[in-house]
N, C-alpha and C positions, 0 to 999 in steps of 0.2 A: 737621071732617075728621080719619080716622085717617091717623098719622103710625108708622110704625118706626122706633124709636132700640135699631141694633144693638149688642149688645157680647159679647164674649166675659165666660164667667162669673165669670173669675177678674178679667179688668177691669170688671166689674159691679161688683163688690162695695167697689173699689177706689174708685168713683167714685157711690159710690152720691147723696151731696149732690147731683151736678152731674146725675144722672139725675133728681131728685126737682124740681130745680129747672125743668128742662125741664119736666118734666108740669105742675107747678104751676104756671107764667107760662104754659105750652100753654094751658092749662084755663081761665084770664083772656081768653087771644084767641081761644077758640072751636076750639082744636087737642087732641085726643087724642092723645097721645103715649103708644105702645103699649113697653114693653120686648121687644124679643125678644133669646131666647140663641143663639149661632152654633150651640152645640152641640145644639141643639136642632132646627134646622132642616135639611130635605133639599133640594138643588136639582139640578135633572135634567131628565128626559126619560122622559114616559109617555103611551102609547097614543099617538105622534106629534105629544105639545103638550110645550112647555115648562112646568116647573110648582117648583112652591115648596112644602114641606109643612114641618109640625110635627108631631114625635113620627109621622110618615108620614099624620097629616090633611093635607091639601092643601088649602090656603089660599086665598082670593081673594089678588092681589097688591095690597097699600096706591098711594096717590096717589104718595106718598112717602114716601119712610126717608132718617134721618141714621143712615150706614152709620160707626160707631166700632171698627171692627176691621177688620184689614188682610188684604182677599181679596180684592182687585181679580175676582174672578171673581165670587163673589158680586155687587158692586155691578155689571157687564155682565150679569148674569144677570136682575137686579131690573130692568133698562132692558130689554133685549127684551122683559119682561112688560108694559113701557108704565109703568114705575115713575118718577118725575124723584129721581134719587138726589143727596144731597148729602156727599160734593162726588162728580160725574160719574165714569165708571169709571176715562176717561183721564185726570181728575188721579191717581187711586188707582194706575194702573198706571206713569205719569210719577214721583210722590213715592213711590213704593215699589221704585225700581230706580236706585240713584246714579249706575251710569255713563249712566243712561238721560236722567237729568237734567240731568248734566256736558256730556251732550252739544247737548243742548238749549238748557242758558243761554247757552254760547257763541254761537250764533248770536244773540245779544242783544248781544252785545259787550262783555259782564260778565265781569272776570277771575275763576278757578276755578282753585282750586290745581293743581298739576301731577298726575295719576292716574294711575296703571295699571291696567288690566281686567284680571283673573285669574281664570281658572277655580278650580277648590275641587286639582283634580289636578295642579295646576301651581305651586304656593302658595309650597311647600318650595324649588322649585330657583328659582324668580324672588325668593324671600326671601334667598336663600344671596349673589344675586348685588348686591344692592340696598343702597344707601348707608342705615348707623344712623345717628342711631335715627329710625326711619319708623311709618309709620300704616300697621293693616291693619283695614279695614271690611267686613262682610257687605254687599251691595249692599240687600238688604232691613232691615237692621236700625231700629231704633227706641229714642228714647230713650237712647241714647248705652251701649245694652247688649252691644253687638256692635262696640263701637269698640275697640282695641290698640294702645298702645303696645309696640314691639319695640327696643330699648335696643344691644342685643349679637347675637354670631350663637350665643351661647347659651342663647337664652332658652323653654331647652325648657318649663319652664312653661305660660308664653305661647301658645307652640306648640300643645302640646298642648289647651289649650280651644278657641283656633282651630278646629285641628282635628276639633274636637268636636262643633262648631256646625253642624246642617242644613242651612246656607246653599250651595250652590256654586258662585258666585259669589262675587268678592270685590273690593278695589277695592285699591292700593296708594297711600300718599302720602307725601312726605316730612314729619318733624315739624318744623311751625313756633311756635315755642317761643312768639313773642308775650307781651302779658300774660297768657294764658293764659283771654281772655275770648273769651265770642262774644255775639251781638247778633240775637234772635228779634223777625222783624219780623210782628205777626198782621194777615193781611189778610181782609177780606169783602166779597166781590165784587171791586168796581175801590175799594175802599176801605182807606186802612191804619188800622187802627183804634188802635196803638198798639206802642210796642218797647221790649223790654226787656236790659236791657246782664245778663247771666252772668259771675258772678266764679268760678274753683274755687278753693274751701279747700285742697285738697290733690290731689296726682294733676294728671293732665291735662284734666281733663275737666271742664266748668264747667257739667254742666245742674244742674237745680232739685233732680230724682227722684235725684241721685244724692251731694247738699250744698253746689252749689253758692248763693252768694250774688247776689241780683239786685234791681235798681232799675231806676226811670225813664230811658228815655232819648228823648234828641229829636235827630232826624235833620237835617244840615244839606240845604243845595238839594241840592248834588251826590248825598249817598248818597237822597236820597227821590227823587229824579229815577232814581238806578238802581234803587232798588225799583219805582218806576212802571213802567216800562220791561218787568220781569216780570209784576205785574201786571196790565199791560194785554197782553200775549201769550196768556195761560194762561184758562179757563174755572172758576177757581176760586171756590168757596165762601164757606169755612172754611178757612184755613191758614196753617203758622207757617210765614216763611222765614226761614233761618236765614246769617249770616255769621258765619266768622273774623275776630277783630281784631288783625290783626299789629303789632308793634314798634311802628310807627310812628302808629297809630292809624287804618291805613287798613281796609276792609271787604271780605271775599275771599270769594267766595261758599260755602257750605257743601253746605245741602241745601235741601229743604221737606220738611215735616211735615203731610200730611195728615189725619191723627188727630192733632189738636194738643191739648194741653194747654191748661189754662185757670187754675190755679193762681197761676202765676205776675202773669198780667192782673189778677188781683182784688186779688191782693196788693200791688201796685203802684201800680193806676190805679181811677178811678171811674168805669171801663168795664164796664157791664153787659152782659158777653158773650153769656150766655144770651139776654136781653132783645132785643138787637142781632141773635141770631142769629134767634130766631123773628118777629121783624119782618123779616128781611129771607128769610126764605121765606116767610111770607104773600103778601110782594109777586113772589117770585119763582112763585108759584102760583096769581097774580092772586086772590085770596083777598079 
């Protein structure tokens, strides 16, 4: 069976092991694992059908794609063509909008730090008003790129890449200083396959992509019982869910990461992610 493993090309290249890795363990269980480039692809509306092209060829649509770049439009667009996208549109448009998700895990009874919802136009004067030093996030961002630190009401700097950023949408939070760790828990399916504790070297920010240090970790009853809790709400795949570890060692919800990294997992555990991943769409494909 062909398979699409999307990426954008500049994340192509970036990840190129974990792509080759896919086709080669595909290629053992009888899966073609096709690359395609986002930049490469058209999707739309012609002659009164929905359709998919390349370089403006117009493609049959695959059984399914692991959709690795973040267009929740695309991956809704791959399903009305009868496509089973992994992970499904509504995680991709759930994990790709923070207040969307803040709002979400509440109803689970999960504490989630304290937010604000901010338009992109409104940034300035609800920053002016807002206890330092706080967090301001792009509601879309990824990979801790679009995360700020704001210190002072001077921090034009700052400011200005904020406001730099195509996002408009934004998210406000007070900064909780902590040890300055957080704690990605990767789940597949109704399965947690493993978590990893993030230390930051420097700065506030403790992912992998950016220096922070990471290990092992093993969740007691109560925090795997709240990650259950999410994971059995959600329709998920592949994905990291992510918590803050405040002062006192407790676990505050963060985000999820639907384009999750794998890095980290290898380097840590002797969890064959790939492995794991393409066995567990065989079976989701009845395959």
């Amino acid at each position: 069976m062909t398979i699409w493993m999307i990426y954008q090309e500049a994340d192509a290249k970036k990840n190129e092991w974990y792509i080759k890795e896919h086709q080669e363990l595909g290629k053992a269980m009888g899966l073609d694992i096709q690359l395609k480039l986002v930049e490469n692809l058209e999707i739309g509306v012609k002659e009164g059908n929905l359709i998919i092209s390349e370089h403006k060829k117009i493609l049959e649509p695959p059984k399914a794609a692991i959709v690795r770049t973040i267009w929740p439009l695309l991956s809704e667009h791959l399903e009305a063509l009868g496509t089973r996208v992994f992970n499904p549109a509504s995680i991709a448009y759930l994990c790709n909008d923070k207040a969307r998700t803040y709002r979400e895990i509440l109803k689970l009874n999960i504490k989630v730090i304290s937010t604000e919802f901010v338009k992109k136009e409104n940034l300035l004067k609800k920053l002016a008003i807002e206890t330092k030093p706080c967090i301001v996030k792009s509601v879309d961002g990824h990979g801790g790129s679009e995360v700020f630190l704001i210190t002072t009401e001077d921090d034009q700097a700052v400011l200005t890449q904020i406001l730099s950023l195509k996002a408009n949408d934004f998210v406000i939070q007070p900064y909780i200083k902590g040890r300055k760790q957080d704690l990605r828990v990767y789940v597949l399916g109704k399965k947690i396959l493993g978590c990893i504790l993030r230390t930051a070297n420097q700065g506030f920010k403790s992912n992998f992509s950016l220096g922070g240090t990471v290990c092992e970790y093993q969740l007691t009853l109560k925090e795997h019982e709240m990650v259950q809790r999410i994971v059995n709400a959600y329709p998920f795949d592949l994905v990291g869910v992510d918590f803050l570890v405040t002062e006192e060692g407790e676990l505050v919800f963060n985000e999820i990461e639907d384009v999750v990294g794998a890095r980290m997992l290898y380097q840590c555990t002797n969890v064959n992610l790939v492995k794991e991943y393409l066995s567990y769409i065989k079976h989701e494909l009845k395959l």
